[in-house]
C-alpha positions as a Python dict, from the first residue, in 0.01 Angstrom:
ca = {
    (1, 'X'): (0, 0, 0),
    (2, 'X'): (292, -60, -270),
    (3, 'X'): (68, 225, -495),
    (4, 'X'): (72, 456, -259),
    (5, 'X'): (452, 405, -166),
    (6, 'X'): (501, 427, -495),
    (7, 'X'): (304, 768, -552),
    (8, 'X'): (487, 881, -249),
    (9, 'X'): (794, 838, -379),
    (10, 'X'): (707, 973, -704),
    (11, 'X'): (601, 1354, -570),
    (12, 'X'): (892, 1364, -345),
    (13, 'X'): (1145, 1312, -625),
    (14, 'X'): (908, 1559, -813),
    (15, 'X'): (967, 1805, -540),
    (16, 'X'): (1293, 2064, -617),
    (17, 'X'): (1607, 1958, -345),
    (18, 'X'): (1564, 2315, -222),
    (19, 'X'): (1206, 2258, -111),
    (20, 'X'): (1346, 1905, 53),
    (21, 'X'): (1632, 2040, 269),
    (22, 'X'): (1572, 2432, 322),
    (23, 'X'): (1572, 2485, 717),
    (24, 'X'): (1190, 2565, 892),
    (25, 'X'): (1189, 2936, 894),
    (26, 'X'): (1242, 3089, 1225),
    (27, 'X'): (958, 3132, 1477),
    (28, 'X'): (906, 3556, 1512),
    (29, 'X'): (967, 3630, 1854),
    (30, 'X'): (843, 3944, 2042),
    (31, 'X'): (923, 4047, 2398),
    (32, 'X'): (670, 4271, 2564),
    (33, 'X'): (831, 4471, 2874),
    (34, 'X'): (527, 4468, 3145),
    (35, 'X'): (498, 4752, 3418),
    (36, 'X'): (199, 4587, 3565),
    (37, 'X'): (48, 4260, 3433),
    (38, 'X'): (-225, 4105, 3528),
    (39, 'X'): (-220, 3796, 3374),
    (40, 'X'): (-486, 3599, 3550),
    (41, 'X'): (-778, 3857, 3621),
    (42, 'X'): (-940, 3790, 3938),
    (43, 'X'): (-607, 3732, 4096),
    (44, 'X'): (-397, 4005, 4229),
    (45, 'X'): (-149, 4166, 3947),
    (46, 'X'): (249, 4112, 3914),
    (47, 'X'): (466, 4394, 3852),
    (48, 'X'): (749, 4410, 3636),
    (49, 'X'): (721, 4161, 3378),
    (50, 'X'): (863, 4014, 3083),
    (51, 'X'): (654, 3791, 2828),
    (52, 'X'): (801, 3604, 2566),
    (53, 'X'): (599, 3547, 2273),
    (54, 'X'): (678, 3282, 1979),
    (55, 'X'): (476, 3219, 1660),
    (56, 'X'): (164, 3423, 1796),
    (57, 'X'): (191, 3203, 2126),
    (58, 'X'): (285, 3280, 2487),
    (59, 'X'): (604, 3119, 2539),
    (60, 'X'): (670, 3225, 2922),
    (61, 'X'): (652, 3508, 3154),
    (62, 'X'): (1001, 3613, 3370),
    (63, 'X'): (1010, 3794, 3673),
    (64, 'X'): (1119, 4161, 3582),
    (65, 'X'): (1266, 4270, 3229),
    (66, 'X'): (1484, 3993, 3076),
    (67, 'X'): (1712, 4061, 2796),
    (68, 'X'): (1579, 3960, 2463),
    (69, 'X'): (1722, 3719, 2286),
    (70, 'X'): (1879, 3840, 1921),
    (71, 'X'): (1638, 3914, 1656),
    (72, 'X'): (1337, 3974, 1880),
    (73, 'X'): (1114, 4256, 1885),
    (74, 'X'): (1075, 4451, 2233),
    (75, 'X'): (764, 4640, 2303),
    (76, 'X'): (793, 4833, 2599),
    (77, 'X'): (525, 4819, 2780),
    (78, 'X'): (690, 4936, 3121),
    (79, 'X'): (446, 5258, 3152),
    (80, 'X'): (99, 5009, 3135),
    (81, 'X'): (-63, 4805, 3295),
    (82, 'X'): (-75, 4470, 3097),
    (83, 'X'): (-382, 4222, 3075),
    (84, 'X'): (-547, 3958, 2854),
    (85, 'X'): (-738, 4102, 2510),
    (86, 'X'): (-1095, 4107, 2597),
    (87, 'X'): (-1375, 3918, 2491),
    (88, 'X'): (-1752, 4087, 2387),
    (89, 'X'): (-2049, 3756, 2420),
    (90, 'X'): (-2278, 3967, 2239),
    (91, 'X'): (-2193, 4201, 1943),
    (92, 'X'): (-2372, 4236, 1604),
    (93, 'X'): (-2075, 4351, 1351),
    (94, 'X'): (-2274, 4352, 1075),
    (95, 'X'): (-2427, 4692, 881),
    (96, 'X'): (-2393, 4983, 1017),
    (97, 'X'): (-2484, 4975, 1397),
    (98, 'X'): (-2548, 5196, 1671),
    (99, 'X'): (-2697, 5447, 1426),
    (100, 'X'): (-3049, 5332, 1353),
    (101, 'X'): (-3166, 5605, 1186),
    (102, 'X'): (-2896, 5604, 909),
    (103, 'X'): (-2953, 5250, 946),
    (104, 'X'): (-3342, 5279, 811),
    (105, 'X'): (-3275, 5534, 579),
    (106, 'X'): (-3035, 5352, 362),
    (107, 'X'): (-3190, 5026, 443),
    (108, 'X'): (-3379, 4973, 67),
    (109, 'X'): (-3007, 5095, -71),
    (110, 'X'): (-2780, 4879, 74),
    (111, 'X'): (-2655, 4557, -53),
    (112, 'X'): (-2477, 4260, 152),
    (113, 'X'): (-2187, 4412, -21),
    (114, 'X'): (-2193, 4726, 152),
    (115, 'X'): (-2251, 4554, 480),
    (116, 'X'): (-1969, 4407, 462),
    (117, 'X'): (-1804, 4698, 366),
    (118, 'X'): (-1961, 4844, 761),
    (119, 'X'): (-1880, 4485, 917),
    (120, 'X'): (-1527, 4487, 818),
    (121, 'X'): (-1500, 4867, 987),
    (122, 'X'): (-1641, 4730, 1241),
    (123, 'X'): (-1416, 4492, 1310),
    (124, 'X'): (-1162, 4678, 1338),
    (125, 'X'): (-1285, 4973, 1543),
    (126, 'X'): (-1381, 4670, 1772),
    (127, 'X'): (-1030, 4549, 1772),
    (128, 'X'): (-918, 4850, 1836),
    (129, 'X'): (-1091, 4904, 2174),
    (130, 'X'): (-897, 4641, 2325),
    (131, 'X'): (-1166, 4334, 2213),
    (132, 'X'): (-966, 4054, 2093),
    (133, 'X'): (-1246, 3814, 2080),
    (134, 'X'): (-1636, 3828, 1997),
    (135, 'X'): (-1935, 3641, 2012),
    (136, 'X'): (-2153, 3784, 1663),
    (137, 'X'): (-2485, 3689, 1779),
    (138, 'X'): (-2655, 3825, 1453),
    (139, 'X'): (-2600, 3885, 1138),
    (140, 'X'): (-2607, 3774, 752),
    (141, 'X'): (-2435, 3388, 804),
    (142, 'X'): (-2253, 3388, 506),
    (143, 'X'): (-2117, 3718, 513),
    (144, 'X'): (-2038, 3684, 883),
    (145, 'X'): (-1856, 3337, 772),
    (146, 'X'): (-1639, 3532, 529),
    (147, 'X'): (-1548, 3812, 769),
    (148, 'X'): (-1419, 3530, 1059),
    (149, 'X'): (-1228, 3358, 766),
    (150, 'X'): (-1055, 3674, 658),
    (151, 'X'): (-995, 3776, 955),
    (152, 'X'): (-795, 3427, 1029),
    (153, 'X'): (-616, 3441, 722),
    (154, 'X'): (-526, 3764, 823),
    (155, 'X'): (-725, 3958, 522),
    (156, 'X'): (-812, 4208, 741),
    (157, 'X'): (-795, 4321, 1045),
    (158, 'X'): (-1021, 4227, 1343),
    (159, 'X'): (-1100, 4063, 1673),
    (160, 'X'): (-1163, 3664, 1636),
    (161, 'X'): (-1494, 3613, 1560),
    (162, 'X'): (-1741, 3310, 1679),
    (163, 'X'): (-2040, 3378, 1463),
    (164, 'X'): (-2416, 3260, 1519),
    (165, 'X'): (-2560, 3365, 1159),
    (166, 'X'): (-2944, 3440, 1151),
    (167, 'X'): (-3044, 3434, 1529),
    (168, 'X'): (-3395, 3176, 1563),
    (169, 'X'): (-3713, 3283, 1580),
    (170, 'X'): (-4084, 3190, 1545),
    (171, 'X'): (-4263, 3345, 1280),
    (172, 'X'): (-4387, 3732, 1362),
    (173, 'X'): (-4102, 3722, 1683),
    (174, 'X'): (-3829, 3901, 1748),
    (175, 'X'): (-3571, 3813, 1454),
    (176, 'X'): (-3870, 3728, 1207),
    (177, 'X'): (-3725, 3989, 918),
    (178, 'X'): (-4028, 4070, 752),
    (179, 'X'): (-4181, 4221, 1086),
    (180, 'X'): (-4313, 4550, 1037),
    (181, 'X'): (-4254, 4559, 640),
    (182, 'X'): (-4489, 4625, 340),
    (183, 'X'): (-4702, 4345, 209),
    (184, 'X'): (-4448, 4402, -121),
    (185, 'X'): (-4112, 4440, 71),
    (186, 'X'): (-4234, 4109, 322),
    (187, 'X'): (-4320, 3869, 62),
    (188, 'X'): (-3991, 3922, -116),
    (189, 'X'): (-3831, 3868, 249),
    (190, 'X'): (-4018, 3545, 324),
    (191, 'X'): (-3856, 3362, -43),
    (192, 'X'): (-3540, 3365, 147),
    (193, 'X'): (-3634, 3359, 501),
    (194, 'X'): (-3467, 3040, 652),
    (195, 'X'): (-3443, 3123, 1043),
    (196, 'X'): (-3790, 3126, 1159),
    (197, 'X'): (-3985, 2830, 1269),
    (198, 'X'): (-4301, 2689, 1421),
    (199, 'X'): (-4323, 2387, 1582),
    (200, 'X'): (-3999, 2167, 1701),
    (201, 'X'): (-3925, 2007, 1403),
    (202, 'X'): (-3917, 2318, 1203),
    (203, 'X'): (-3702, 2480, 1464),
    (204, 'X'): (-3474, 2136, 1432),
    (205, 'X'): (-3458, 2210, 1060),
    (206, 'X'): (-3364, 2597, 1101),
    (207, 'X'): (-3058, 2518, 1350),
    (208, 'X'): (-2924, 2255, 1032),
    (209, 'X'): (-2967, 2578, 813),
    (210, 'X'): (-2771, 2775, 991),
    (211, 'X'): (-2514, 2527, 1098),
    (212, 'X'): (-2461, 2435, 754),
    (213, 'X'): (-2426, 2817, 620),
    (214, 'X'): (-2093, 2811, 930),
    (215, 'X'): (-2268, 2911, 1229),
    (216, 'X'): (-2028, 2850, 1506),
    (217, 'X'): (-2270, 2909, 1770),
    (218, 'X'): (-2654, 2901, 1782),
    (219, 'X'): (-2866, 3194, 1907),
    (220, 'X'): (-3227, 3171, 1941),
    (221, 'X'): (-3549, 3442, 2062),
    (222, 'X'): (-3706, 3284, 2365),
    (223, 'X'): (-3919, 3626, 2367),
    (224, 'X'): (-3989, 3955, 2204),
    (225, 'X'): (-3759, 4230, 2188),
    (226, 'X'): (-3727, 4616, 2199),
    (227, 'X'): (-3627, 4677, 1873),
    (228, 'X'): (-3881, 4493, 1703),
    (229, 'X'): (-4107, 4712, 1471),
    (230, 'X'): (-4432, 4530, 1600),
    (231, 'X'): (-4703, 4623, 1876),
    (232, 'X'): (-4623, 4247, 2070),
    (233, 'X'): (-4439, 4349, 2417),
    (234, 'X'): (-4123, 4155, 2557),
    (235, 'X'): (-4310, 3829, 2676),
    (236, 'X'): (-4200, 3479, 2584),
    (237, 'X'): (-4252, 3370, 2207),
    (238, 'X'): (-4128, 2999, 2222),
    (239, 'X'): (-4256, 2688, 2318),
    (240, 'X'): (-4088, 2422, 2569),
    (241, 'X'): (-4074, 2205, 2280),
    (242, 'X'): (-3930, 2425, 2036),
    (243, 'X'): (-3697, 2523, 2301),
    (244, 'X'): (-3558, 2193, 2348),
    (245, 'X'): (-3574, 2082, 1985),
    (246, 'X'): (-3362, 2410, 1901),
    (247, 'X'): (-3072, 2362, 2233),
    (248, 'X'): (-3054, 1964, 2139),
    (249, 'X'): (-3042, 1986, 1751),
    (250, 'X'): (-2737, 2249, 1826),
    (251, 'X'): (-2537, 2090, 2082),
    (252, 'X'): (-2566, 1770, 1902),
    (253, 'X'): (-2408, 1950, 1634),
    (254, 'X'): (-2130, 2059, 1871),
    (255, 'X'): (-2255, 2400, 1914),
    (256, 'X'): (-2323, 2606, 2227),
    (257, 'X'): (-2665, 2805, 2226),
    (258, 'X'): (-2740, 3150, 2340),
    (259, 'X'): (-3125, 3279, 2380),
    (260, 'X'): (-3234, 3652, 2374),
    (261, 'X'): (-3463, 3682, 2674),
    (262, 'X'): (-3618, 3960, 2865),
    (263, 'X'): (-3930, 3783, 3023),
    (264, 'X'): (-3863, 3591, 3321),
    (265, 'X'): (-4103, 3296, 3211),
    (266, 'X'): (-3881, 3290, 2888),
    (267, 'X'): (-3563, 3268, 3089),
    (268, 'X'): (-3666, 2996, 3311),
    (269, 'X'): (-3786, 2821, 3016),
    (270, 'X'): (-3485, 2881, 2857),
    (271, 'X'): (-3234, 2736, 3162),
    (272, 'X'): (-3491, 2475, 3198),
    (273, 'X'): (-3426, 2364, 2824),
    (274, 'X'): (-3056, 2372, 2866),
    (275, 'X'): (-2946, 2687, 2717),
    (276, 'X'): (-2592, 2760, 2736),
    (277, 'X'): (-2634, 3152, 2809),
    (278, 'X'): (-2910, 3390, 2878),
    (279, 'X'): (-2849, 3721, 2723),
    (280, 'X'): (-3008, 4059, 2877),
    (281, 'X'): (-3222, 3858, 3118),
    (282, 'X'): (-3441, 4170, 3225),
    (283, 'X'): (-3644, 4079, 3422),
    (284, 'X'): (-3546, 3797, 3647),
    (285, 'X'): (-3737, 3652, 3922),
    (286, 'X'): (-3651, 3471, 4289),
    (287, 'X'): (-3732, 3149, 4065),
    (288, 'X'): (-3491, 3264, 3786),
    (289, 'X'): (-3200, 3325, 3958),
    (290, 'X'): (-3239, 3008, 4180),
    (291, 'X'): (-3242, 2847, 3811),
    (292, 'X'): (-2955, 3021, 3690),
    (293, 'X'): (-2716, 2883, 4004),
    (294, 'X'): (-2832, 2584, 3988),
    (295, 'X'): (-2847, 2482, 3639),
    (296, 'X'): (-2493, 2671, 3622),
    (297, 'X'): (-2621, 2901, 3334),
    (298, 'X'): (-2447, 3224, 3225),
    (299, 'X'): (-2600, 3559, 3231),
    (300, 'X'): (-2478, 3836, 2978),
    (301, 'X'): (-2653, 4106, 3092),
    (302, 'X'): (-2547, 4366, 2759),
    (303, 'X'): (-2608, 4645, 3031),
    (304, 'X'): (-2526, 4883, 2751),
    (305, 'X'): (-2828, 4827, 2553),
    (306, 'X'): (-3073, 4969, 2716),
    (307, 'X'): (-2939, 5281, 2784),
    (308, 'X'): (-2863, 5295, 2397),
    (309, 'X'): (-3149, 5214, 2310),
    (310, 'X'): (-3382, 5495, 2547),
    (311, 'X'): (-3152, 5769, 2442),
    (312, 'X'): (-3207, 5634, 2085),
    (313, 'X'): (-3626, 5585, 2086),
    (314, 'X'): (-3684, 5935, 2290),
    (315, 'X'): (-3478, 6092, 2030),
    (316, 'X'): (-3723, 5985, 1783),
    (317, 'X'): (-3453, 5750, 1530),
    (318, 'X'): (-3637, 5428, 1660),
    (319, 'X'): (-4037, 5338, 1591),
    (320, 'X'): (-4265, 5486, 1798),
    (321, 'X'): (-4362, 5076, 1937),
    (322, 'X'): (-3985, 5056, 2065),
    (323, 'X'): (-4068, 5360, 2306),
    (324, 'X'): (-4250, 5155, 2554),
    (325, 'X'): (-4022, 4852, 2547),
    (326, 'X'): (-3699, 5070, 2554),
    (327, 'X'): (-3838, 5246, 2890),
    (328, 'X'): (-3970, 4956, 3034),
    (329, 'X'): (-3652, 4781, 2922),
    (330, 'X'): (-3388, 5011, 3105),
    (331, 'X'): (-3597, 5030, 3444),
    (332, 'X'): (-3642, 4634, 3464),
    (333, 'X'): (-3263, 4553, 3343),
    (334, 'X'): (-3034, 4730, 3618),
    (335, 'X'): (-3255, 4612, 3925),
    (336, 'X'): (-3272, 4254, 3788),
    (337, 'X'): (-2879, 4256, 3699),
    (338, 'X'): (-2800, 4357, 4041),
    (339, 'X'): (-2998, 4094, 4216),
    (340, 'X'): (-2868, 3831, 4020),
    (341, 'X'): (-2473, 3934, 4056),
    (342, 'X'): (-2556, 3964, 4480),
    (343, 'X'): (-2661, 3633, 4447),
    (344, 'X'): (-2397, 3459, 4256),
    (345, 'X'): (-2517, 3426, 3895),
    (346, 'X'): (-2213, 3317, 3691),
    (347, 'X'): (-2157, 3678, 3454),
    (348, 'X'): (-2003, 3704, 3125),
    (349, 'X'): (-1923, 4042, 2961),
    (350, 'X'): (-2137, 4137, 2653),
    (351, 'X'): (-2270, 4454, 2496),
    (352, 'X'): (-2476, 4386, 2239),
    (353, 'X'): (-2288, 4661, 2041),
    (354, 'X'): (-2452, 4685, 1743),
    (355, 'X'): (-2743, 4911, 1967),
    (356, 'X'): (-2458, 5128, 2114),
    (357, 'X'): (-2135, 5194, 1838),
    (358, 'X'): (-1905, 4969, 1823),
    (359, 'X'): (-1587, 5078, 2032),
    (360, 'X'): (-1750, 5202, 2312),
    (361, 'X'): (-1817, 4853, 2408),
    (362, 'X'): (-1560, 4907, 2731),
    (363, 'X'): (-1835, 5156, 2907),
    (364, 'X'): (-2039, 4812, 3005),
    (365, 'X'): (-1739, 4757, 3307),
    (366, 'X'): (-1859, 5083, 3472),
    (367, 'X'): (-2207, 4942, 3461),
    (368, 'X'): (-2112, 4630, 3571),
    (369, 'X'): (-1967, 4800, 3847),
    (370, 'X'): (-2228, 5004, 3931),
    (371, 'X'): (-2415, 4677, 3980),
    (372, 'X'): (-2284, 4522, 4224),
    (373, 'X'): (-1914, 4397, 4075),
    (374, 'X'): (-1594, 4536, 4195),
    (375, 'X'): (-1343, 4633, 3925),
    (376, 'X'): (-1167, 4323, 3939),
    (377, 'X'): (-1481, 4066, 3898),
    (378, 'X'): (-1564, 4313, 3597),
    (379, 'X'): (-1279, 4276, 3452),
    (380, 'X'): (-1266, 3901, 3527),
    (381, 'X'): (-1646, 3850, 3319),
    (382, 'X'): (-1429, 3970, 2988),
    (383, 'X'): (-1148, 3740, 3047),
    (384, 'X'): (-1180, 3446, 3267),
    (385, 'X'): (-1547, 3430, 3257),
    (386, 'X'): (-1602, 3501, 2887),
    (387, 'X'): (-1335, 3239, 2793),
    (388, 'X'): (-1495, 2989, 3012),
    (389, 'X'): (-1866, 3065, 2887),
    (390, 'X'): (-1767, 3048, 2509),
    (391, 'X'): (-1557, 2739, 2577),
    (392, 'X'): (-1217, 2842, 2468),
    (393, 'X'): (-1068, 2877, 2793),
    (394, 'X'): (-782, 2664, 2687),
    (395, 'X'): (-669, 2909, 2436),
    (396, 'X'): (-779, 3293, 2591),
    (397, 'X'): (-874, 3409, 2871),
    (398, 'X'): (-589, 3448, 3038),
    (399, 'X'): (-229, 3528, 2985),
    (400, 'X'): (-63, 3187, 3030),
    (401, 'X'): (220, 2977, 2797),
    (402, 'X'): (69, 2799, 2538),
    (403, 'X'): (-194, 3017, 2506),
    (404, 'X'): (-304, 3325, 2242),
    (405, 'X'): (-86, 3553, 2233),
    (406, 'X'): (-394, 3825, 2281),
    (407, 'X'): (-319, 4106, 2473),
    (408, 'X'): (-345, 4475, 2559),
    (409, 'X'): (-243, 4754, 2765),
    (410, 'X'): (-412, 5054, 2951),
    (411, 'X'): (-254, 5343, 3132),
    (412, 'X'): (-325, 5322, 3480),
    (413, 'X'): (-470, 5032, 3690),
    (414, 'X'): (-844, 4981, 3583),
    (415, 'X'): (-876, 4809, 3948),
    (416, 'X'): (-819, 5152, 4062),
    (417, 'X'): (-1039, 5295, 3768),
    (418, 'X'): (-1259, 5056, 3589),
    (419, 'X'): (-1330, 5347, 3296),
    (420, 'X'): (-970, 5358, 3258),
    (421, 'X'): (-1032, 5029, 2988),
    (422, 'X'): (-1247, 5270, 2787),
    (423, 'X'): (-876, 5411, 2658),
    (424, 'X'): (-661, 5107, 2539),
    (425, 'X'): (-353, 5205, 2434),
    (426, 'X'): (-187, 4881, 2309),
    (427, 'X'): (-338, 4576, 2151),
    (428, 'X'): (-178, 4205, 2040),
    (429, 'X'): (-404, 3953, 1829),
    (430, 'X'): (-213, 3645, 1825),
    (431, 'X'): (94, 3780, 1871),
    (432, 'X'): (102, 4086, 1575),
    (433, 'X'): (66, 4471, 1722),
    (434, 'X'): (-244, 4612, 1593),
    (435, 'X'): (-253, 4934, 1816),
    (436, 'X'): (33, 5089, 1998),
    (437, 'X'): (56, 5405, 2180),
    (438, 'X'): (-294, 5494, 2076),
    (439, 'X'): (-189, 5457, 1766),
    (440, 'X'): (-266, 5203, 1465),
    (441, 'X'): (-54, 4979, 1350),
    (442, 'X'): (7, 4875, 977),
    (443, 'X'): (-185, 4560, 914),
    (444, 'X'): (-4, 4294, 926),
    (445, 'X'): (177, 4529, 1201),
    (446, 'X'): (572, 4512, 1078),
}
C-alpha cells in the first residue's frame, strides 16, 4: 500500500499545476424549441415544448418555450412535430445493399475494404432517415466491430450500432457462404468459414467465435431463406438441440439472440428454445402465436422485405431459385403478420434493409399499419418497443431526463399520417445535429 501511495504521489507531482487545477470544461448545452413532442410514443403528444439537453443527455423538458440559458444553442423546432430517434431490429449495413445485382456483379472485385467503404455510407444514409439506433443482424464481425467503434468515437457519422457479426447457420443453410458457389470459389470460402455448425457443441463453439470477434448480439437461421442461392425451400434447418445449445451458450455470454425464421415449425422451435426475437416469422400458426404470448417473445416482422425482394427476383437481378421463395414469401408474410398483431404478439420495428436500400427503412410504418396497427402503436414498435426488445430501454426509447439525447423531427403529425416519417427533417444522436431542415449537418455538427 505505501508503494502505491508512493507511485501516486510521484505522477501527481509529475503532472504540470495547469493540468491539476484547470476548471472541468463546461457541459455544451442545446435547447430544442418543440411545436409538438411526443416524448413517450404510445401516449398522447404535448405541445409546445422546451428540452434541455446537457453533455449529449436529456436534462428536462418545460412546459412551452423557456428562455435559454447563456451560451446555449437553440434549435427551433416550433414548426415539427418532435419524437424519439428511431430504432431498425433488423438491418444489414454492410456492402452494398438493396441492389443485388450490382451486388453479384462486383462480388469477385470487392474487398472488406470497399465494404466498408458501402457500410460507412450506409450508415449515414441510415442516420439520416431519422434511425438513431440499429440492430446489424449480418455482416463481416470485424468490420461491423470497427464501424460501431467509430461511430462511438465519433469517426464517422452514423446511427448506434448493436452488431451480431456472421449470423449462425448449419452447414448448406441459409447463412452457409459457400452456398451456391464453384467447387474453386467454395473451398477457398470454407478455410475461413467460422459460423456454421452441426451438432450442439459445434453450434456452442460458433456463438464463442463470434462473441469473441465483438458480436453484441447473436443471430442464428432456424430455417432456410429466400435469398439463398440453393434449390432447399424455407423449412426449418436446425435441431432442438442446436437450438438450445446456440440461445444458452449466448445468453450465458450476456447476449440476446435473434433467429431468422419463416417456417412455423422453426418458429415454435425457436420460442420453445428461448429465443429472444423471431424475425420475419412468415408463416405463423394458431400454435405459434399462442407461443409467442405466452413465452413473451418479440416478433419483427421486416414487412419490407418481401416486397423488396418480389420486385427484385421478377425483375430478373436475383437467382432464378429465389423466385419461388420470394412469391411464396410475400403472400404468407402479410396474412401471418396481421393475425399475430390482432392477437397481441409483442412487435418490434425492423426492416431488414439491406433487401430494400437503406433510407427507405421508414416505409415499414405504412405496412405496419396496413396490418392491423394504428399510427401510434407503429410508431410505438420503433421507440418503446424496440428499446424494450433490444434491452436498452433505460437509455432510448423514449424522450425522458437522463436519457440519450436521440431525437428527430417530422413536419406534420405522423399520427395523422404515418408516411409522413418517410421525410425527417431534423435528427439528434446524442445530443449533436446531424440533419436539420432537410439538410446535413457538418460532422461533428458545429
Amino acid at each position: 500500500m505505501r508503494r502505491l501511495a508512493a507511485i501516486a504521489a510521484a505522477l501527481l507531482a509529475a503532472t504540470p499545476l495547469a493540468a491539476q487545477t484547470a476548471p472541468a470544461k463546461p457541459e455544451p448545452v442545446t435547447i430544442i424549441h418543440a411545436g409538438a413532442l411526443l416524448a413517450e410514443p404510445g401516449k398522447p403528444p404535448r405541445g409546445a415544448s422546451t428540452i434541455v439537453i446537457r453533455g449529449g443527455k436529456i436534462a428536462e423538458i418545460r412546459d412551452g418555450y423557456a428562455t435559454p440559458e447563456a451560451g446555449a444553442k437553440l434549435v427551433d423546432l416550433k414548426d415539427r412535430f418532435v419524437m424519439p430517434g428511431l430504432i431498425d431490429m433488423h438491418v444489414h449495413l454492410w456492402g452494398i445493399g438493396g441492389d443485388p445485382m450490382r451486388d453479384r456483379l462486383t462480388a469477385l472485385n470487392r474487398d472488406d475494404a470497399d465494404d466498408m467503404m458501402y457500410a460507412v455510407s450506409n450508415a449515414r444514409v441510415t442516420l439520416d432517415a431519422g434511425f438513431t439506433t440499429v440492430r446489424d443482424l449480418g455482416g463481416n464481425p470485424r468490420g461491423m466491430r470497427a464501424l460501431r467503434e467509430g461511430v462511438e468515437r465519433g469517426d464517422v457519422a452514423g446511427p448506434t450500432i448493436v452488431n451480431a457479426g456472421a449470423p449462425i447457420s448449419v452447414s448448406g443453410g441459409h447463412g452457409d457462404p459457400s452456398n451456391g458457389l464453384a467447387e474453386t470459389f467454395a473451398d477457398a470460402v470454407h478455410q475461413h468459414q467460422i459460423n456454421t455448425c452441426d451438432g450442439p457443441d459445434d453450434c456452442r463453439r460458433a456463438v464463442r467465435q463470434q462473441v469473441a470477434l465483438g458480436a453484441q448480439v447473436i443471430k442464428y437461421m432456424s430455417t432456410g431463406g429466400v435469398l439463398s442461392n440453393v434449390s432447399g425451400g424455407l423449412g426449418r434447418a436446425m435441431t432442438d438441440e442446436e437450438m438450445k445449445a446456440v440461445i444458452e451458450t449466448s445468453h450465458g455470454l450476456g447476449r440476446k439472440v435473434a433467429t431468422h425464421s419463416h417456417a412455423a415449425a422453426g418458429t415454435k422451435a425457436a420460442i420453445a428454445a428461448g429465443v429472444d426475437t423471431v424475425d420475419h416469422g412468415t408463416f405463423l400458426d394458431d400454435e405459434a402465436i399462442r407461443l409467442f404470448k405466452a413465452n413473451g417473445t418479440w416478433l419483427v416482422p421486416t414487412m419490407l422485405a418481401p416486397n423488396a425482394a418480389v420486385q427484385q427476383a421478377r425483375a430478373g437481378v436475383l437467382p432464378p431459385a429465389v423466385i419461388p421463395k420470394a412469391e411464396e414469401a410475400a403472400a404468407a408474410a402479410f396474412a401471418s403478420h396481421s393475425k399475430a398483431i390482432a392477437a397481441g404478439v409483442k412487435i418490434a420495428f425492423g426492416t431488414d434493409t439491406g433487401v430494400s436500400k437503406h433510407g427507405d427503412n421508414a416505409q415499414e410504418f405504412a405496412l405496419l399499419v396496413k396490418a392491423g396497427l394504428t399510427p401510434a402503436a407503429a410508431l410505438k414498435t420503433a421507440t418503446v418497443n424496440a428499446a424494450e426488445a433490444l434491452g436498452r430501454d433505460a437509455t432510448i426509447g423514449t424522450i425522458a431526463p437522463g436519457k440519450d439525447a436521440d431525437i428527430i423531427a417530422v413536419a406534420g403529425s405522423p399520427l395523422e399520417d404515418v408516411r409522413r416519417m418517410e421525410q425527417v427533417d431534423f435528427v439528434m444522436r446524442h445530443g449533436v445535429v446531424h440533419k436539420l431542415a432537410g439538410k446535413r449537418q457538418g460532422f461533428p455538427a458545429e
